[in-house]
N, C-alpha and C positions, 0 to 999 in steps of 0.2 A: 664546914662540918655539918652533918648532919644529924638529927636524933629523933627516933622514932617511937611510942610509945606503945606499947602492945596492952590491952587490957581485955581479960579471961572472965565474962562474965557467964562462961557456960562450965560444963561438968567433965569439958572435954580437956585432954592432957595436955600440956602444953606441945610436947610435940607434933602433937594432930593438929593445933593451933599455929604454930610455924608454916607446916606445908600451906592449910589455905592463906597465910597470909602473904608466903612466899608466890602465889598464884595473882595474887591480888599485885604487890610490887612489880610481878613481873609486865605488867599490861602497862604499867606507870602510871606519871601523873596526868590524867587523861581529863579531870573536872577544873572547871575556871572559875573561882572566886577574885573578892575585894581581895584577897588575902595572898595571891596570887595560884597557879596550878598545884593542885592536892591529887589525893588516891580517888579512884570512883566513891561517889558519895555513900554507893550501898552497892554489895557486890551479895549475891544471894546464891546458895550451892543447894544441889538438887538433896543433901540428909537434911537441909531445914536450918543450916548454919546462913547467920548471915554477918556480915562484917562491915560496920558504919565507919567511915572515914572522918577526919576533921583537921583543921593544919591552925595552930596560931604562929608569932612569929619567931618561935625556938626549935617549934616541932612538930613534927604529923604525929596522928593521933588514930588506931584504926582501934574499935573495940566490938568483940566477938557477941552477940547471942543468938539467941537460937528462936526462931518463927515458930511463936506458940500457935500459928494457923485460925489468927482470929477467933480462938475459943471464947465461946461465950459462959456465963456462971447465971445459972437462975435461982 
């Protein structure tokens, strides 16, 4: 069995967050850790979404935000 966690750290709907994530599974587990093959570590789409992969030993773990382009604050 397998279990996947999805976590929405952006403003986007969760259906909008399905497709790229479904984008993302579709390439598979393509990164090699201790932990064994995961999702790409960081998978980045050209609206500025980006989606972090991670796997402990229950479950992959992909969580959504969004590339604030290196903004800086003065």
């Amino acid at each position: 069995m397998e279990k996947l966690i999805i976590e929405n750290r952006t403003e986007l709907l969760m259906a909008d967050v399905i497709y790229l994530v479904a984008r993302v599974i579709s390439g598979g587990k393509i990164s090699k850790t201790s932990k064994g093959k995961q999702y790409c570590f960081c998978t980045t789409f050209s609206n500025g979404i980006v989606i972090y992969a991670d796997k402990n030993k229950l479950s992959d773990k992909l969580i959504i935000s969004e590339d604030k382009g290196g903004e800086k604050s003065e």
